[in-house]
C-alpha positions as CSV (number, residue, x, y, z in Angstrom):
1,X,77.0,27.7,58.4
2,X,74.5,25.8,59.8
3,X,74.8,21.6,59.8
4,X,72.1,19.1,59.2
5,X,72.0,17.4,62.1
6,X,73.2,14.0,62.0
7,X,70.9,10.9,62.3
8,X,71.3,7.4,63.7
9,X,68.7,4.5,62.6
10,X,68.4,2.3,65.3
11,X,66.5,-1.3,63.7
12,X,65.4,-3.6,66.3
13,X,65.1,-6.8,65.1
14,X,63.9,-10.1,66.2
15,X,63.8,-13.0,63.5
16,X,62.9,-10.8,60.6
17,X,65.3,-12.4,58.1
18,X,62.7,-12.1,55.4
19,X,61.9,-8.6,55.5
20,X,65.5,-7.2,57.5
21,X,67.0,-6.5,53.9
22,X,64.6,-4.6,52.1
23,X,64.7,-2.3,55.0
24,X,68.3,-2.0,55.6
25,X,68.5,-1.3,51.3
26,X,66.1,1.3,52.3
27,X,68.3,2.8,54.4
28,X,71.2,2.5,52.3
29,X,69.1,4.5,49.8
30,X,68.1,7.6,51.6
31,X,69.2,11.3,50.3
32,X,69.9,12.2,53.7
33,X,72.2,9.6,54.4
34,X,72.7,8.6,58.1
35,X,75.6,8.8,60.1
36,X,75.2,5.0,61.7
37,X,72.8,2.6,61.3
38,X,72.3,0.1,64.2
39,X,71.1,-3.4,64.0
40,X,69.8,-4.1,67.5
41,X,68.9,-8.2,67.5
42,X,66.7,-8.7,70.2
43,X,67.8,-12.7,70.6
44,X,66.8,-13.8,66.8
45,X,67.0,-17.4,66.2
46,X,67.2,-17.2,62.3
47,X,69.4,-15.9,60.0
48,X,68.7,-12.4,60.8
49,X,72.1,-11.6,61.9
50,X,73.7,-12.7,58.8
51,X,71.6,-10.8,56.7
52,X,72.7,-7.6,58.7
53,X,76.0,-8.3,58.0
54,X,76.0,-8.9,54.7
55,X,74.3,-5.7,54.6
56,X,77.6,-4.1,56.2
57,X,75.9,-2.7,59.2
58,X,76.8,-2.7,62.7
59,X,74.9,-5.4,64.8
60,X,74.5,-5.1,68.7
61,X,73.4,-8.8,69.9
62,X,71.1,-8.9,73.0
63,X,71.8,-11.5,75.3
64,X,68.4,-12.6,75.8
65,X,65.2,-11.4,74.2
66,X,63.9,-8.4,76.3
67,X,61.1,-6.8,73.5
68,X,61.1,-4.1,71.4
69,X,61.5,-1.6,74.2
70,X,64.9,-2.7,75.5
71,X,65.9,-3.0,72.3
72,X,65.5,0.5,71.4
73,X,66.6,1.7,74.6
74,X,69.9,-0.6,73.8
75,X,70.1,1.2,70.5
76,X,69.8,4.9,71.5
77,X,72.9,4.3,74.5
78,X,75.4,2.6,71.4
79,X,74.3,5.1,68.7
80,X,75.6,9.5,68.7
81,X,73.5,10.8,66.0
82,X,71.6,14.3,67.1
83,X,68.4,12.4,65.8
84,X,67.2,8.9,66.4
85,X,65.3,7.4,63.8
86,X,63.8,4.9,65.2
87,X,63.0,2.0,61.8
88,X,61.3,-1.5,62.5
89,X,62.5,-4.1,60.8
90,X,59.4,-4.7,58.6
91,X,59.2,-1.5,57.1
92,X,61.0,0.1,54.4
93,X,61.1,3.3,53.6
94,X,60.9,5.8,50.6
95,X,64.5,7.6,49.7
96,X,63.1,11.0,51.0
97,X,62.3,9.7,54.8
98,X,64.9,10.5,56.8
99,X,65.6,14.0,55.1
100,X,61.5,14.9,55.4
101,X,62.0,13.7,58.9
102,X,65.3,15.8,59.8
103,X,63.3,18.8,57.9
104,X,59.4,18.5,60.1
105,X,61.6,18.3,63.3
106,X,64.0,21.3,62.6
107,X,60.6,23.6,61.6
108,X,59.4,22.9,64.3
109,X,61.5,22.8,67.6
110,X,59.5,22.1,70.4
111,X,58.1,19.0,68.4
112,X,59.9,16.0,69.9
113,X,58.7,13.1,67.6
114,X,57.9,13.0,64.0
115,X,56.7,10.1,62.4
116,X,55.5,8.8,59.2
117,X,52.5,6.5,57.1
118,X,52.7,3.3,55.8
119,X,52.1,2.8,52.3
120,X,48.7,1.1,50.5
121,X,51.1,-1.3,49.2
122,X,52.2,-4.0,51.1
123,X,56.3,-4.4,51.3
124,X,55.9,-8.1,50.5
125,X,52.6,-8.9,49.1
126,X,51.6,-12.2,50.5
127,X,48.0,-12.4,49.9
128,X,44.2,-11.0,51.0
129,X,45.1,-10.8,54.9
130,X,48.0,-8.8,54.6
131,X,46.2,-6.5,52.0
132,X,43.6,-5.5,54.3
133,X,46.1,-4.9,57.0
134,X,47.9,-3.3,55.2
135,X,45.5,-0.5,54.1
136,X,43.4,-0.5,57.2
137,X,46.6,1.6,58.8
138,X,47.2,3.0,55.6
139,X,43.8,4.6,56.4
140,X,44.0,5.7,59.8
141,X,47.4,6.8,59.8
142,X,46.9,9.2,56.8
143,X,43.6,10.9,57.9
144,X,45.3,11.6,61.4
145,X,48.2,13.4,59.5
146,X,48.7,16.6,61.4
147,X,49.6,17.5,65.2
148,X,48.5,14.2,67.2
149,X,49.2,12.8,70.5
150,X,49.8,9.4,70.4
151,X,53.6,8.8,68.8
152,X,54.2,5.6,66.7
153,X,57.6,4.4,67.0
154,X,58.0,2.0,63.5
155,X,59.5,5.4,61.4
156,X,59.8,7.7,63.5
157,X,62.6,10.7,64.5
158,X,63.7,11.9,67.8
159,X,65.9,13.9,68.9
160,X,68.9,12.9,71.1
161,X,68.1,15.3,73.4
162,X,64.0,14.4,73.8
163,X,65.7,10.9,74.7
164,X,67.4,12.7,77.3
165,X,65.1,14.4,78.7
166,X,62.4,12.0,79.0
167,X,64.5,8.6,79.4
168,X,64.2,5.5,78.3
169,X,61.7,3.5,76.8
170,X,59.8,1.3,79.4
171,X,61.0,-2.1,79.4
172,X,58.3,-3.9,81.1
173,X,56.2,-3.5,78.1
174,X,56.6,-5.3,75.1
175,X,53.7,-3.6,73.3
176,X,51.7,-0.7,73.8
177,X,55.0,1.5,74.8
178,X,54.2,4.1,71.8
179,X,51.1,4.5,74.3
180,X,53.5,4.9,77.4
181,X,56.2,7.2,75.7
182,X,54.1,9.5,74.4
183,X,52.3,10.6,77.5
184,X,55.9,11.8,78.6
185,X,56.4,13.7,75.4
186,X,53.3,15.3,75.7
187,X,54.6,16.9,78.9
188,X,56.7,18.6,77.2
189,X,56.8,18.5,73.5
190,X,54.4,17.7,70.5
191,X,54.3,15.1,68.1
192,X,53.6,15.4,64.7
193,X,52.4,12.4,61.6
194,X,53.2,13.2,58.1
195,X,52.8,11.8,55.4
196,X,56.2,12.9,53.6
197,X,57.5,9.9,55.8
198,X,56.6,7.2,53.9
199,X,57.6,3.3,54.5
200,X,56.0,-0.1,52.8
201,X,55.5,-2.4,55.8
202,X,55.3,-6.1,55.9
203,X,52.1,-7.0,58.2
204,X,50.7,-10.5,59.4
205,X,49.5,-12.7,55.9
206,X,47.5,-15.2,57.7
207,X,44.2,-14.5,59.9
208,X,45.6,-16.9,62.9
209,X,48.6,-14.7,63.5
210,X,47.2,-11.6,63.0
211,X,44.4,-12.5,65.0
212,X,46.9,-13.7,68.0
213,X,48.9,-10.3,67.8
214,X,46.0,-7.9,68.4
215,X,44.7,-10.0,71.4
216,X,47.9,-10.0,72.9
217,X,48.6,-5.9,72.2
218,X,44.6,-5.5,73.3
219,X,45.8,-7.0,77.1
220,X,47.5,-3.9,77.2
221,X,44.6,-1.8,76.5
222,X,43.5,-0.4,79.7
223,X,47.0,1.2,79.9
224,X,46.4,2.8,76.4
225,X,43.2,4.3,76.3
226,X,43.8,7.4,78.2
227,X,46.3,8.4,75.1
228,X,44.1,7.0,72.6
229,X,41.3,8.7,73.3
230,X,42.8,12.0,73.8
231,X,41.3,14.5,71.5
232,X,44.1,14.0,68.9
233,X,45.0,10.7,69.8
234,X,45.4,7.9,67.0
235,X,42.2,5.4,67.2
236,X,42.7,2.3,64.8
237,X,39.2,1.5,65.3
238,X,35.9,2.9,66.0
239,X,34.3,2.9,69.4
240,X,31.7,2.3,67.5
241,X,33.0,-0.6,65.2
242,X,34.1,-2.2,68.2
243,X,31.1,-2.1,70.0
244,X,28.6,-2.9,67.5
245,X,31.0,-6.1,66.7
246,X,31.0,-7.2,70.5
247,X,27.4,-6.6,70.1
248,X,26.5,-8.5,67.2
249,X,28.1,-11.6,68.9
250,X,26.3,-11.4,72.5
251,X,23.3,-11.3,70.3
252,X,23.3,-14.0,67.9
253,X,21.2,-16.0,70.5
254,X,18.5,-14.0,69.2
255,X,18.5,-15.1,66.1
256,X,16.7,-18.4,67.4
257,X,13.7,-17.0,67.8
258,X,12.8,-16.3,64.3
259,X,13.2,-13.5,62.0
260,X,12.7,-10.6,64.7
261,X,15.4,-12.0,66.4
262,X,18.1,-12.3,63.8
263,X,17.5,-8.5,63.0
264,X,19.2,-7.6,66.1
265,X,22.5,-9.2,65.0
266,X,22.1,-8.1,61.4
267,X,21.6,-4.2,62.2
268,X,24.7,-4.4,65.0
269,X,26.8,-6.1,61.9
270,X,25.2,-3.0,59.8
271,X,26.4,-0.6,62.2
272,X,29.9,-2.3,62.5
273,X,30.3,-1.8,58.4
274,X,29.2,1.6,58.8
275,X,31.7,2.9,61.4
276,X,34.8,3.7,59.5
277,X,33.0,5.2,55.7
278,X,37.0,5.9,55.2
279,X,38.3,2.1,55.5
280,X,35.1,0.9,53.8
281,X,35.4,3.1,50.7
282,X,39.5,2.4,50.3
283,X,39.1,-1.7,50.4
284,X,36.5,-1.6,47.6
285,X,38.5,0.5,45.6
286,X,41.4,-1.8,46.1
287,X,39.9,-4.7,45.6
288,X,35.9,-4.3,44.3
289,X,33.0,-5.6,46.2
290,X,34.4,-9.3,46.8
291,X,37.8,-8.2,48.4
292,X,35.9,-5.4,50.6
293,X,33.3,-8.5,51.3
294,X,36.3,-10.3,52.8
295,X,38.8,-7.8,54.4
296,X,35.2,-6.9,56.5
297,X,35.1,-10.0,57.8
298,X,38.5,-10.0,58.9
299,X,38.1,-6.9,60.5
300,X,35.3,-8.1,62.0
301,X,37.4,-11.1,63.7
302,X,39.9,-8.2,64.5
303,X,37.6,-5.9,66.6
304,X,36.9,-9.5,68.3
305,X,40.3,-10.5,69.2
306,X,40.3,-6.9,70.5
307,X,37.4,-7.1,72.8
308,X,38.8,-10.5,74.1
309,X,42.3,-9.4,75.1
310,X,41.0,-6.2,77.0
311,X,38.9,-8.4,78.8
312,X,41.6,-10.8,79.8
313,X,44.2,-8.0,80.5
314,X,41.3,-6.5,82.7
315,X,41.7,-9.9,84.7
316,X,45.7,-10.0,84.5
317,X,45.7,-6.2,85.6
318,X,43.4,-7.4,88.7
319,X,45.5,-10.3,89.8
320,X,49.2,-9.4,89.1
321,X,50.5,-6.2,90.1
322,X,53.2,-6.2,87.8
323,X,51.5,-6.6,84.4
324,X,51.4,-3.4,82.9
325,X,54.0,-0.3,82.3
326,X,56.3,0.1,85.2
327,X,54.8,3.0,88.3
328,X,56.2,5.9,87.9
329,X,55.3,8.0,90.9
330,X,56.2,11.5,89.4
331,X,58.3,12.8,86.4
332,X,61.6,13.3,88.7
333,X,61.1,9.8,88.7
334,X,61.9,8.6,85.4
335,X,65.5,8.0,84.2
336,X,67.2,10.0,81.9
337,X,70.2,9.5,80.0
338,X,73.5,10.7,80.6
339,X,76.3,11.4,78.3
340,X,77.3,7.4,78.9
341,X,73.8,6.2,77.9
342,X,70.7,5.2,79.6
C-alpha cells in the first residue's frame, strides 16, 4: 500500500501578528492534514510569537532577522516531512491546498515545485489599495496557470528531496529569491501553477507602503529578468505598461507647449491602460468604472516605483559588488543538504 507522503508547512514570519492566525487556522483546517507545522520568526518585534503559540504550533526563534530566505532555509533543516509546503504568513489557504498540492506533485514526478493563486478576495479587506492588489495578482497568477518557469514561494510544495538536490535558499537576498531558486529547478525539474491551490492573502492597504515595497523588490530587478522573461516565465506587468508609464512621465514637459504637446502624454497614458485588457476588465467588474478609475492610477504609481528601483539597483549593482544573489560559479557549487540539514 502506497503512503501519502507526509508534509511539513514551514511559515516564516516576521511581525505578522494580524494576519499569523488566520493562516495558521488555515492550516489547522486542511483535509490533508500535515505532519508538522513550523513557525519560523524571523526576529518579530510584536506579538507574533504569542499568537503562534496559542495556536499550538512549534516556533523556531531566529536570533536576528536574516529575511525570508534564511528563514526558510531555517525551516526546511528543523522540519522531516517528504514535502515542504512552503506558507507565508499573510496568506491563508482553502481546506483542499495541501492535498491538491501533495496530488499535482505525485502526477507529476519530475515537477519539483507546485504552487498556487491567490484569491480575488482579500484575507483582510482593508480598503481600495489592497483591493486592487489584491486582484492585479489574482489576474496574472491565474492566466499563467499551467507549466511555468518562474516558482513563487508564498503556497508552494516541494519536495524534500528537490531541497536536497538543489540546496538552500540564497540568503543574501531578501527578495527576488523565487527568481533565484527557480533558475536551479529549471535545471533539473519543472514547475507547475494551479489554481486548485488556493489562499486569500493579506497585501499592502495603503499607497505609501505599497509603493515602498515594489521599489525596494524592483532593485533587484536586473537579477530577475532573465527568469521573468523566459518564455513561460510569470510577468506581473507589461513591458509594455511599464514603458508607456515611464514614458508618459519623461513627457509631460510637452504638455507646455499647448494642445499638441499634451497628446504625447495622453496617448502613452492610453497605451499604459491598454496593456493588460485582462487586469483592466477584472477591476471594473469588481468595482464599476470609479473603482477601475482609481486602482489605474495606482497601478500607474506602481509601474513607477518599478522603473525607479531598477534604476537605482542598476547604480547599487555598479558600485557594490555584493548587492545581488550570492556567485555561484557552477552548479557543483551550490550547497546541498545533508541528512543533518543545510
Amino acid at each position: 500500500m502506497n503512503l501519502a507522503p507526509t508534509v511539513s508547512v514551514v511559515i516564516p514570519v516576521w511581525n505578522a501578528a494580524k494576519t499569523l492566525r488566520h493562516c495558521l487556522d488555515s492550516v489547522a483546517a486542511q483535509t490533508h492534514s500535515p505532519v508538522e507545522v513550523l513557525v519560523v520568526d524571523d526576529g518579530s518585534t510584536d506579538d507574533s510569537r504569542a499568537v503562534a503559540a496559542a495556536a499550538g504550533v512549534r516556533v523556531l526563534v531566529q536570533p536576528v532577522n536574516g529575511g525570508v530566505s534564511a528563514a526558510r532555509n531555517a525551516g526546511v533543516a528543523a522540519t522531516t516531512g517528504d514535502v515542504v509546503f512552503f506558507l507565508d504568513s499573510d496568506v491563508a489557504l482553502a481546506p483542499d491546498a495541501l492535498g491538491n498540492a501533495v496530488a499535482a506533485l505525485a502526477a507529476d514526478p519530475g515537477c519539483g515545485c507546485v504552487y498556487g493563486v491567490y484569491a480575488p478576495q482579500p484575507l483582510i479587506d482593508d480598503g481600495p489599495v489592497e483591493r486592487y492588489r489584491v486582484l492585479h495578482l489574482h489576474s496574472a497568477l491565474t492566466r499563467a496557470v499551467g507549466p511555468v518557469d518562474t516558482a513563487v514561494f508564498a503556497l508552494a510544495a516541494v519536495p524534500r528531496a528537490v531541497l536536497r538536490d538543489l540546496g538552500p535558499f540564497d540568503e543574501n537576498l531578501r527578495s527576488a529569491e523565487d527568481d533565484e531558486y527557480s533558475e536551479r529547478l529549471l535545471t533539473r525539474y519543472r514547475i507547475r501553477l494551479t489554481d486548485a491551490v488556493v489562499g486569500w492573502h493579506d497585501e499592502a492597504d495603503r499607497l505609501l507602503p505599497l509603493l515602498g515595497e515594489q521599489y525596494r523588490r524592483a532593485q533587484l530587478l536586473r537579477f530577475s529578468l532573465r527568469n521573468r522573461y523566459r518564455r513561460r516565465g510569470l510577468a506581473l506587468n507589461p513591458t509594455l505598461g511599464v514603458a508607456a508609464a515611464g514614458l508618459a512621465v519623461l513627457t509631460l514637459p510637452a504638455a507646455l507647449l499647448g494642445p499638441a504637446g499634451a497628446a504625447l502624454p495622453a496617448f502613452c497614458l492610453a497605451v499604459f491602460a491598454a496593456a493588460d485588457p485582462p487586469l483592466v476588465a477584472l477591476l471594473r467588474r469588481a468595482g464599476g468604472w470609479p473603482f477601475l478609475g482609481r486602482a489605474l492610477g495606482v497601478h500607474l504609481l506602481v509601474n513607477l516605483a518599478l522603473i525607479a528601483g531598477a534604476v537605482v539597483g542598476l547604480a547599487r549593482a555598479a558600485v557594490d559588488p555584493t548587492f545581488g544573489p550570492s556567485r555561484r560559479p557552477s552548479r557543483s557549487a551550490v550547497r546541498p543538504l545533508d541528512s543533518k540539514g543545510w
